[in-house]
C-alpha positions, 0 to 999 in steps of 0.5 A, spaced: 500 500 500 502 506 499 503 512 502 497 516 499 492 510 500 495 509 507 492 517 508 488 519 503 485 526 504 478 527 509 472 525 505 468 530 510 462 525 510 463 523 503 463 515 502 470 512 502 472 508 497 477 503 501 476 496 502 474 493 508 481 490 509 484 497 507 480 501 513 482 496 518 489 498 517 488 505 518 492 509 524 487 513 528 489 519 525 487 517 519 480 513 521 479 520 524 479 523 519 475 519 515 469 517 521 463 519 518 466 517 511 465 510 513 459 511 517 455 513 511 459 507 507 456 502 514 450 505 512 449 505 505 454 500 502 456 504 496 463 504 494 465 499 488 466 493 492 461 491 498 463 489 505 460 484 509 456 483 516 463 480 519 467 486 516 462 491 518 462 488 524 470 488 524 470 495 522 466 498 528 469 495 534 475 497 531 472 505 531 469 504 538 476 500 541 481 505 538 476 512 540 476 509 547 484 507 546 485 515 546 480 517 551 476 520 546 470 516 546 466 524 545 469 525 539 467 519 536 460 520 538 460 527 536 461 524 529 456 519 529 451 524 530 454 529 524 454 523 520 446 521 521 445 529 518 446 525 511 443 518 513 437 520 510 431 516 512 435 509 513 432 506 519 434 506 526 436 499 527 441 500 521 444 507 523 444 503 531 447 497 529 447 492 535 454 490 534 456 498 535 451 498 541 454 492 544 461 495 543 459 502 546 456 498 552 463 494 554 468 500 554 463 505 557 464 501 563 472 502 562 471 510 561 472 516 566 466 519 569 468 526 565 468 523 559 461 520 560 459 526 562 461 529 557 458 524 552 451 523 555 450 531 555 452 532 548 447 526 546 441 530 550 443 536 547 442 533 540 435 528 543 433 536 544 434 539 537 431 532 534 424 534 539 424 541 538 422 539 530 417 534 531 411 538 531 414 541 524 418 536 521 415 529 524 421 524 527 427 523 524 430 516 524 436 518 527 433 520 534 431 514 534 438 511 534 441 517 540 436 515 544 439 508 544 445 511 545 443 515 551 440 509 553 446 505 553 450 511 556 446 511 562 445 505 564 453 504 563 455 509 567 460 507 572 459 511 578 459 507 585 466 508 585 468 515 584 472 519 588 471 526 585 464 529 587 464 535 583 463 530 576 458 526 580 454 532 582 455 535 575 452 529 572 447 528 577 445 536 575 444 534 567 439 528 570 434 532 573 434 538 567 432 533 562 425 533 566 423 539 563 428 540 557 427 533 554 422 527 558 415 532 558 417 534 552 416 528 548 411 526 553 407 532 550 409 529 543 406 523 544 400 525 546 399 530 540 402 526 534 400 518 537 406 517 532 409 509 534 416 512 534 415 518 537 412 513 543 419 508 542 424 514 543 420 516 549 419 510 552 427 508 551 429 516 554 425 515 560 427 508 562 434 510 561 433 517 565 429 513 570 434 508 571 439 513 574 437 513 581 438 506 582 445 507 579 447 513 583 443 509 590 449 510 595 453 515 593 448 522 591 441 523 593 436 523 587 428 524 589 425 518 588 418 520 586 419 523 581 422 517 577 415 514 580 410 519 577 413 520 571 414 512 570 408 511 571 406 517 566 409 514 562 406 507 562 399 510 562 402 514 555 404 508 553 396 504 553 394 506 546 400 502 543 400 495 541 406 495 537 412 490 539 417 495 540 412 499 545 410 493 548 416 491 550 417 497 553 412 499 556 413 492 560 420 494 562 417 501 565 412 498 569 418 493 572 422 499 572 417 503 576 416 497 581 424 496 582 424 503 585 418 502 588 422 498 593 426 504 595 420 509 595 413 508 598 408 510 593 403 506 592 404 501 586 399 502 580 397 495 578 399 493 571 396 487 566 402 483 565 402 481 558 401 474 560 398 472 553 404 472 549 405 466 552 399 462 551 403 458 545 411 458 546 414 456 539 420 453 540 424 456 534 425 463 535 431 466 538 433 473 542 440 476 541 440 479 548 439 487 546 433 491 548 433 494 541 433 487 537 425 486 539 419 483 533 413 480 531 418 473 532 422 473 538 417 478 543 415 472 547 423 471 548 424 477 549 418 479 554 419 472 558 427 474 559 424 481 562 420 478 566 424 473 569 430 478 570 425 482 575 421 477 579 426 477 584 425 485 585 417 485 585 414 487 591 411 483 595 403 485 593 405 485 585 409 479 586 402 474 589 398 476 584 402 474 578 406 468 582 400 463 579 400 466 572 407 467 571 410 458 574 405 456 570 409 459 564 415 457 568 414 450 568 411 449 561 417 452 557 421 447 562 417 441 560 413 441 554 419 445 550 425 441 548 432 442 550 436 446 544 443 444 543 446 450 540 443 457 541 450 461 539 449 466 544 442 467 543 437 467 548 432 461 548 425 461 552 427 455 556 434 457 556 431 463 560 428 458 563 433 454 566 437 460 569 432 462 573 430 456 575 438 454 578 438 462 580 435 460 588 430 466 586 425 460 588 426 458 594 427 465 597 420 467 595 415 463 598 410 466 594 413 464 588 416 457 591 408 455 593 406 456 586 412 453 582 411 446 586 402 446 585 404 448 578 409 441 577 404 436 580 398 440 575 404 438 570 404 430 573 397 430 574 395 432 567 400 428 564 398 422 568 391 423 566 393 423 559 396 417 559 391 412 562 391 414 569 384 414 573 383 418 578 383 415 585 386 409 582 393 406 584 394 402 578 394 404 571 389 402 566 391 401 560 398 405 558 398 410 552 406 412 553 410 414 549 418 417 550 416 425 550 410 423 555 415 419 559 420 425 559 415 430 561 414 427 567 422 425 568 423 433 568 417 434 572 420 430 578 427 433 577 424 440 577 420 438 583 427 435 586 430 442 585 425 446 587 423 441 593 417 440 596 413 447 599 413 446 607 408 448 612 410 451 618 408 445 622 413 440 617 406 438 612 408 438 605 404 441 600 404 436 596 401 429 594 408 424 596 403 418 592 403 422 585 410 422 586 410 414 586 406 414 581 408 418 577 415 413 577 413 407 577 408 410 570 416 411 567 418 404 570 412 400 567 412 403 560 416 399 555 417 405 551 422 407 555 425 402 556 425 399 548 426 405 544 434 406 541 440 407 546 442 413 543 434 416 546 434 411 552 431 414 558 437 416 563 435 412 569 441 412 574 439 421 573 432 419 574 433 414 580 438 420 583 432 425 583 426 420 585 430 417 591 433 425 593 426 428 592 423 422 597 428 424 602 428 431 603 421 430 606 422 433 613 419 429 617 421 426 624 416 419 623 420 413 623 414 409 621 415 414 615 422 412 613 421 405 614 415 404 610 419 408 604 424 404 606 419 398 604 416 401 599 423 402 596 425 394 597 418 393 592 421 396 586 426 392 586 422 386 584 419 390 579 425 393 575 428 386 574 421 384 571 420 390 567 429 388 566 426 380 563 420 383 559 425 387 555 431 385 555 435 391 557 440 391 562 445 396 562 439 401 564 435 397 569 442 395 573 444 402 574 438 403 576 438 397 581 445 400 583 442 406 585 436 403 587 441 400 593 445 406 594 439 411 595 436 403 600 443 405 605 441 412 605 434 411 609 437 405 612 442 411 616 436 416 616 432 410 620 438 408 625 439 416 626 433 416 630 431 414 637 428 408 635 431 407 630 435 400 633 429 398 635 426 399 628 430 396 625 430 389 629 423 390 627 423 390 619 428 384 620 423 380 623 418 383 618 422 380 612 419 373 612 418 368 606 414 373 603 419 377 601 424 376 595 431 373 598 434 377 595 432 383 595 432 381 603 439 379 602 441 387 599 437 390 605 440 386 610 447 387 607 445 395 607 443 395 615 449 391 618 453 396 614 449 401 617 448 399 624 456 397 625 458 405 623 454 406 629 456 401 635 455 408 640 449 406 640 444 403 645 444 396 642 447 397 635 452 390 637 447 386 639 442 389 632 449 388 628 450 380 630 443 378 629 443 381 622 450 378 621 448 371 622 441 373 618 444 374 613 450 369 614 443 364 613 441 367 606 448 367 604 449 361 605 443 358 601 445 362 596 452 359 595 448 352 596 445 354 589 451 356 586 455 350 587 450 346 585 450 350 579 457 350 578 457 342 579 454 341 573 457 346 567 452 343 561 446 345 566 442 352 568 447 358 569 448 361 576 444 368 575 447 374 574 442 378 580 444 371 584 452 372 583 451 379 583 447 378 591 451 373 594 458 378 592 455 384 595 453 380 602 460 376 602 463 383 602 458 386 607 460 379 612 468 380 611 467 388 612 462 386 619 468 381 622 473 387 620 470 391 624 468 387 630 476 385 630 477 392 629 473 393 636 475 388 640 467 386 641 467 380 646 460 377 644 463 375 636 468 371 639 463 367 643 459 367 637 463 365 632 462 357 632 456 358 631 459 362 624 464 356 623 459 351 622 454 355 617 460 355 613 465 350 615 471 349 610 469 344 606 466 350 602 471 354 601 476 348 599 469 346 594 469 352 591 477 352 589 476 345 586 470 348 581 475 355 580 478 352 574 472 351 570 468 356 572 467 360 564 465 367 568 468 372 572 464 374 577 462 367 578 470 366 579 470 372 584 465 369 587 469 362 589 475 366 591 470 371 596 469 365 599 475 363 600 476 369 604 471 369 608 471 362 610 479 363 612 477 369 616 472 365 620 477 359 620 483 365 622 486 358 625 486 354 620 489 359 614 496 355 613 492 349 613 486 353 607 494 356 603 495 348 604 490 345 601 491 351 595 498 348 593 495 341 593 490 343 589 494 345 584 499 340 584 499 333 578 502 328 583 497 324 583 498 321 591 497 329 592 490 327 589 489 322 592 491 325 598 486 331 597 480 325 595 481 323 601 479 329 605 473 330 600 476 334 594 473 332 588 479 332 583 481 330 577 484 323 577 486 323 569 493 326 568 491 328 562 484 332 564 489 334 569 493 338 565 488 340 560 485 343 566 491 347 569 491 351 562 484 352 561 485 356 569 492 359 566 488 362 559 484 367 564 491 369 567 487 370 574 490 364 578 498 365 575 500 368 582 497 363 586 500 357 581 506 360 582 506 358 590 507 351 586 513 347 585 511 344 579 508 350 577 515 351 572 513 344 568 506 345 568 507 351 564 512 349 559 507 349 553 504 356 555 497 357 551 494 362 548 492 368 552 485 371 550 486 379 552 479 381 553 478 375 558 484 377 562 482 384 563 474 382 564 477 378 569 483 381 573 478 387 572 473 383 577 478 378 581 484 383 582 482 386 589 480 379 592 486 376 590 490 381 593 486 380 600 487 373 599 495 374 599 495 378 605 491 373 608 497 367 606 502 372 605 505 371 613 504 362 612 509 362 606 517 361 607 521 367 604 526 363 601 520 358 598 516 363 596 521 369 592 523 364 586 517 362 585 514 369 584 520 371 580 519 364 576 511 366 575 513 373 573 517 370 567 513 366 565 507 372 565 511 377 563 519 377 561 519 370 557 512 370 554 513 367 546 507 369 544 509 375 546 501 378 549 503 381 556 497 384 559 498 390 562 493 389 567 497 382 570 503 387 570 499 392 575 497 386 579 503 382 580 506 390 582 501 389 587 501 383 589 508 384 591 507 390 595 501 385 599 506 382 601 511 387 604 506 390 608 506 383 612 512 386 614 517 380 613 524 383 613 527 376 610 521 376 605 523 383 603 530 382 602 528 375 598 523 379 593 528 386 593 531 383 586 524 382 583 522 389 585 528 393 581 525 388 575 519 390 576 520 397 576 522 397 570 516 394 568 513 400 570 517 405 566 514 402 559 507 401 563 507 408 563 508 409 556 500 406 555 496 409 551 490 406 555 488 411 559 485 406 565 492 404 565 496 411 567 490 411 573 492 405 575 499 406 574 498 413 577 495 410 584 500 404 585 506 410 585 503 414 589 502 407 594 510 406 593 512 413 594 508 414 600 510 408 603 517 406 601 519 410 597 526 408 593 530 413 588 528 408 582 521 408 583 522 416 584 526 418 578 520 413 574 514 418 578 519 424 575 520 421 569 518 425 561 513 419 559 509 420 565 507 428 563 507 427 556 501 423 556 497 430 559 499 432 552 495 426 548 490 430 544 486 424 545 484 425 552 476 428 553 476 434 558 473 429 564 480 424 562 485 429 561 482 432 569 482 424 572 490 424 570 492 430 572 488 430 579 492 423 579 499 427 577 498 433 581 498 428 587 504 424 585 508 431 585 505 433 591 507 427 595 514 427 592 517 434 594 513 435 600 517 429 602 524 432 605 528 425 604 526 426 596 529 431 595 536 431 593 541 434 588 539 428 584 532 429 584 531 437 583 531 438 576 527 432 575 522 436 579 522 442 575 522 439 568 517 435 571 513 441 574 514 445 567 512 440 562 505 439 568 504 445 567 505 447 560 499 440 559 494 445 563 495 451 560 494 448 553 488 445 556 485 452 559 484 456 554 477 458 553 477 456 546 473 450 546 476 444 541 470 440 539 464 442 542 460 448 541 454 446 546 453 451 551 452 446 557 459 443 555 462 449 555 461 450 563 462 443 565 468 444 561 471 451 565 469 448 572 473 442 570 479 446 568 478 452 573 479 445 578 485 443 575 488 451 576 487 450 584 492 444 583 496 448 580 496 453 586 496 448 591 502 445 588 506 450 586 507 453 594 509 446 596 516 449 594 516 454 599 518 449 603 524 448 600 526 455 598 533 454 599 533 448 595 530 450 589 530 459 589 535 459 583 531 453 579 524 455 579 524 461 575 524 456 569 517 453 571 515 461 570 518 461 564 514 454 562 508 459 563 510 465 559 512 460 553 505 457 553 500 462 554 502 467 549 499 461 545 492 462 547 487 466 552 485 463 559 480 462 563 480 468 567 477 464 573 482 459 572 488 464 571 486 467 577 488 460 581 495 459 575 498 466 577 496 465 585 502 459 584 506 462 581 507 468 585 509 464 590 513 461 587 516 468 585 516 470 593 522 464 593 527 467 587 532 471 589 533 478 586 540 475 582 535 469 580 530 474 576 534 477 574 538 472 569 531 468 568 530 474 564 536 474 561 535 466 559 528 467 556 527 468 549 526 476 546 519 476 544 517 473 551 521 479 555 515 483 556 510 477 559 516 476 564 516 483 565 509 484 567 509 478 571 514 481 575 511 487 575 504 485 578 508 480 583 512 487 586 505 491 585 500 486 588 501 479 591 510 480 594 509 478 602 512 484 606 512 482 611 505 487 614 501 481 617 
């Protein structure tokens, strides 16, 4: 470009001919000498070439932002007006675009108080020229476009914090002028022309000039009344018109007047809300926020947003007479309208909707909380209604569901759980608890919601969550009350596995029952909190007799013993917690009964799923009740223990070892291997004769055989069958550690089979944990010098020389485990043995780490940080520091949720290491801050507010929490290293520039830059100045001017000194 294009001569309001692009490279100097030029080329678009919405757009936020750069926003709207001296009879809404209002919006909050006054009285100066030629002239469409203006103005105007009170009065002065000069007026000219526009100019004014009382409250004294009366003149003007615009507005007067009526004492005037509007609410109209941006298409919007903003400063009288009307339209828009995906910043109806309902305007207004709760079970009653429920009936007739009536009542249910129940002041809700029921079990009973596609399938955990949450926050104190919803709760269990065998779907139905039985533990704590909740308790166990479905019994007394036993403090509590332990003992085990008749013959039925899946959730709650009977040294189980031996002898446990090797099922397996631990538990003096009968169990000679046949195992006596056994029990990978205990465990695994991956990870995924309980169980029986070349052998033979080559990952973290099992038996000679194995181990750990499976690093992450903790070694240390570790947070692949998993788990793993003295060492620390810097650098990537892949506006603020989450590690972590400031004062400044280097890149979120600088300013507090000063020289030219303000702002606002 040269230099003539760069600054042609001022076009003195003419046109310019320039490109957009050429525009957006002009100075200042230049774009002021063309402004009015390139408003009439906004306006009209007439030069050769034509510019686009987004280059408009560009174009005017640049005019705003460099006029505001240079203080000399004045000039920039004295210019603006010269130029609608040309406009000729363009419309208001093109002569104000909502791109520059929105601009003008943002920087006036940043403007001095006497440039605004400045600003506000040359727009009153040019509001009076336009009114004095009405009579003669009729309205131009440019007084329209500086009324918006001056509404802008106003209403922008930042006053709360000045300290010159010269400006203030001098503002305040202009205010209470524009009465006579500017608002009586118009008022006058809209009465004698009745002309829309004239009507919408004055509309706009006297709202801006009406608000300015509320914005100086505080801090200058204005009469009040004069803004009441003449808002409420204005309303009444305002009458004969119907148009959108002056609806609209006439609406946000009256919610003015009322607003200032809180401070003032006139009476209120009542006021027909336009209630009407929204009789019908289509779902596909939009509303760009902007009070100048109301039609025939988005006034409902537009209208319902207004209403909603001011429903919390309504008095007290207007606010009762409109409660009814107004949650009626609430819960409609949130029920009968769908969820929209995408609005782009654009305001929805139910958008609205949903942010005054989590706003907490509800629950502080009672009032308006009474009317939201009768309008929600109107919702549910109609729509049971509809769908075939009689009145006064507790079944249905016949169903007519679909999913949208199934989801209006799901949503209801969860409103009414947001909103919670309206309560007197005797504690009696307001509400019919039966409709809830009902209302649940109409969703739980239609097949429609349980048989349409995966991707529309009704979340069931979410809806469970909210039912469950609604029930339990009734107030009431009735035992009586919690136990019979207790029950009641106990009866939907029966019904959903129907409904789960009806149809076929599984997955629903058992997060369903999960929740169902975590909801179950939560009523059982509310019960026992009260003073006969022991004593009920008993009652409800010998309420549960032949009638009741076994299992769900087994569920509910698995819930109670766990309850009961938190609270022994309480009067009778043991004597409860025995009776339901051996109760529950009995069920158990009939249960176990059926499952080894079942595993005895393998070509009949198979075990049922609820079956394994109740007997495994009673043998942990059996094997936690023991712990803490241990734990509390009660007498009376010590007595009782026999009678526990005999309803489980060892028999049993041997039983289930001998059916382990072919059992097909994963859970079935951990079935067998829990009661193992169980009964070695019980039968605490005969654990090394139970590790006996293991080995033998595994073992090919046949006098072992014929020895073990002799006490009542049944084994295989075929050789043959015997090896073909021992392989089908090593393919699923679980029971390698346990084999390796045997002797003959080299041999049989000579010929090493093919290793199914997905079988292995099922089942170690399952069985991993109650494997490790039986190793601490055995560990303390085994001879360290027989055991260590076993497990090193087992280790080879799973891991190092495998020919097929498949080493599961999951058998690697297991074997890891298992082995630190085994230290915490605290055997030294047994540590000494295994200290090889380890170091091999380790060394496993370092390529584990370089998984891409991100379940894996979790796992990983968590078996480290038990090894630091406990027994930290300088290899296990340098593998926690290493680069492959800190590199996985940089994977693309990771999801927010992943990515916040893994750097959680990072975060305390770098914690535990330098806030551990004896870690830190010339050897360690620039392991540290290379490990710190790359930390930090993930999360700074991952924190910028453009948001990759997803434009949905609900996943945009999960996603901010998430990151702002992740930024409060970064502070936590980063004053660990005030401990150790001697240590690490010269080597901290490369973490700050890892910072400065990164976040040139992109635009964090502010919440979460907040937290990030906290951290590093501490980091700061530790640097010598010589330090900071060669930290600057170290980073890069381009980087100096970040590091420079960090310093700067660390000096000015956060450097401790030493005042506390």
């Amino acid at each position: 470009m040269t230099l003539s294009k760069a600054r042609p001569e001022a076009s003195h309001g003419k046109p310019v001919d320039d490109s957009a692009t050429e525009v957006l490279l002009y100075g200042h100097t230049v774009l002021d000498a063309h402004c009015q030029g390139i408003w009439s080329r906004l306006w009209r678009n007439d030069g050769d070439t034509t510019w686009t919405e987004k280059e408009r757009s560009q174009i005017i936020e640049k005019m705003v932002h460099s006029y505001s750069n240079v203080h000399q926003l004045h000039r920039l709207i004295s210019k603006y007006i010269e130029a609608l001296s040309t406009s000729g009879d363009l419309p208001a809404h093109v002569l104000a675009r909502l791109t520059f209002l929105d601009h003008l919006s943002s920087v006036f909050l940043e403007t001095t108080e006497q440039q605004m006054a400045l600003i506000v009285g040359i727009l009153v100066v040019h509001m009076k020229e336009y009114v004095a030629v009405i009579p003669s002239n009729g309205i131009s469409h440019g007084m329209a476009a500086v009324a918006q203006i001056l509404w802008t103005a106003m209403t922008n105007l930042r006053v709360r914090t000045t300290t010159r009170q010269e400006i203030l009065q001098n503002i305040c002065k202009l205010y209470m002028e524009m009465k006579e000069q500017l608002i009586r007026p118009l008022m006058a000219s809209v009465l004698q022309t009745q002309d829309p526009e004239v009507a919408y100019c004055y509309a706009v004014v006297l709202h801006a000039w009406s608000s300015f009382p509320l914005i100086v409250q505080g801090r200058y004294e204005l009469p009040v009344h004069d803004a009441i009366f003449d808002l409420q003149a204005g309303v009444r003007a305002l009458d004969s018109f119907s148009t959108t615009p002056a609806a609209y507005w006439k609406t946000k007067l009256f919610l003015l007047q009322q607003t200032v009526l809180a401070s003032g004492s006139s009476p209120s005037r009542s006021f027909p809300f336009p209630w009407s509007v929204f009789e019908n609410l289509p779902t596909n109209s939009f509303w760009s926020d902007s009070p100048f941006s109301v039609n025939d298409s988005n006034e409902h919007v537009a209208l319902w947003h207004l209403v909603c903003e001011n429903m919390a400063f309504l008095p007290e009288k207007v606010l009762e007479q409109n409660a009814e009307r107004f949650a009626d339209v609430l819960i409609r828009s949130l029920v009968k309208n769908p969820r929209e995906m995408d609005l782009s910043g654009r305001h929805s109806i139910r958008r609205i909707s949903e942010k005054f309902f989590s706003s907490g305007v509800i629950a502080d207004c009672p009032p308006l909380h009474s009317a939201v709760v009768q309008a929600l079970e109107k919702t549910l009653h109609n729509a049971l209604e509809m769908n075939g429920q009689s009145k006064g009936s507790k079944k249905f007739t016949k169903v007519r569901a679909n999913v949208t009536n199934a989801v209006e009542i799901m949503t209801a249910l969860g409103l009414l759980e947001q909103a919670g129940f309206a309560v007197t002041e005797d504690g009696t809700v307001q509400f019919s608890l039966s409709l809830v029921w009902k209302s649940f079990e109409y969703v739980l009973e239609s097949p429609v919601s349980w048989t349409n596609s995966p991707g529309q399938r009704l979340n069931f955990g979410e809806f469970q969550l909210k039912f469950g949450t609604l029930i339990m926050s009734v107030p009431s104190t009735s035992v009586k009350y919690w136990s019979n919803t207790l029950t009641d709760f106990m009866n939907l269990v029966p019904k959903i596995r129907a409904v789960m065998a009806s149809t076929g779907v599984v997955d629903g139905g058992t997060e369903l029952l999960e929740m169902l039985a975590f909801q179950r533990t939560q009523l059982m704590v509310k019960i026992v909190r009260l003073p006969e909740g022991i004593e009920e308790c008993r009652l409800m166990m010998d309420q549960m007799g032949s009638s009741t479905d076994p299992q769900t019994a087994a569920s509910t007394l698995a819930s109670m013993l766990d309850v009961v036993l938190n609270r022994m403090d309480r009067p009778g509590a043991v004597k409860l917690g025995l009776e339901v332990l051996f109760r529950l003992a009995e069920l158990y085990q009939k249960f176990l009964s059926t499952c080894l008749t079942k595993w005895q013959n393998p070509a009949g039925e198979t075990s049922s799923e609820v079956l394994i899946h109740t007997a495994l959730v009673v043998n942990q709650s059996l094997r936690s009740a023991l712990t803490k009977f241990e734990r509390n040294s009660v007498k009376s189980t010590s007595d009782r223990m026999g009678t526990l031996k005999e309803l489980m002898p060892l028999d049993t446990a041997t039983e289930c070892l001998a059916y382990a090797a072919n059992l097909k099922s994963g859970t079935d397996l951990k079935l067998a291997l829990s009661h193992v631990a169980l009964v070695t538990r019980i039968h605490s003096k005969h654990s090394v004769k139970m590790f006996k009968k293991i080995l033998k169990l595994f073992r090919s000679s046949s006098s072992v055989a014929t020895e073990d046949a002799d006490e009542g195992i049944p084994l295989v006596q075929n050789e043959d069958d015997r090896e073909k056994e021992l392989m089908e029990l090593d393919d699923k990978a679980l029971f390698r550690v346990l084999l390796s205990m045997s002797e003959k465990l080299k041999v049989e695994t000579e010929k090493e089979p093919e290793v199914k991956v997905s079988t292995v990870n099922s089942h170690l995924t399952e069985c991993a944990d109650v494997v490790r309980e039986l190793f601490g169980l055995f560990a303390p029986h085994v001879k360290p010098h027989k055991l260590a070349p076993l497990l090193s052998t087992a280790m080879r033979t799973m891991i190092l020389e495998r020919s097929d080559g498949q080493v599961d990952v999951g058998v690697e973290l297991l074997f890891y485990k298992l082995l630190i099992v085994i230290e915490k038996c605290h055997l030294p000679a047994l540590s000494k043995e295994l200290a090889p194995l380890q170091r091999e181990m380790s060394e496993r750990l370092a390529l584990i780490l370089t998984s891409s499976d991100y379940k894996v690093l979790l796992d990983t992450l968590t078996l480290l940080r038990t090894l630091v903790r406990n027994q930290p070694n300088p290899e296990v240390v340098k593998i926690s520091l290493g680069a492959p570790l800190y590199e996985s947070l940089h994977r693309k692949t990771l999801t927010d949720a992943e990515f916040t998993a893994l750097f959680e788990k990072c975060s305390a793993l770098l914690f535990d290491i330098i806030a551990n003295p004896r870690l830190i060492s010339p050897m360690t620390t620039p392991l540290i801050i290379r490990a710190t810097s790359k930390w930090l650098t993930a999360v700074l990537q991952r924190a910028r507010q453009e948001s990759e892949g997803s434009t949905n506006p609900a996943l945009t603020v999960n996603r901010k929490s998430m990151m702002v989450r992740n930024a409060s590690f970064v502070e936590r972590l980063l004053g660990i290293f005030a401990k150790h400031q001697k240590v690490f004062s010269k080597l901290v400044v490369y973490i700050v520039a890892a910072y400065c280097q990164e976040v040139q890149h992109g635009t964090l979120y502010p919440e979460a830059k907040e937290h990030i600088l906290a951290g590093l300013y501490r980091l700061m507090d530790i640097i010598d100045s010589h330090s900071r000063s060669m930290g600057a020289a170290a980073i890069g030219v381009e980087l100096r001017e970040i590091y420079k303000t960090l310093v700067e702002d660390h000096q000015k606002f956060h450097r401790y000194r030493g005042l506390v």
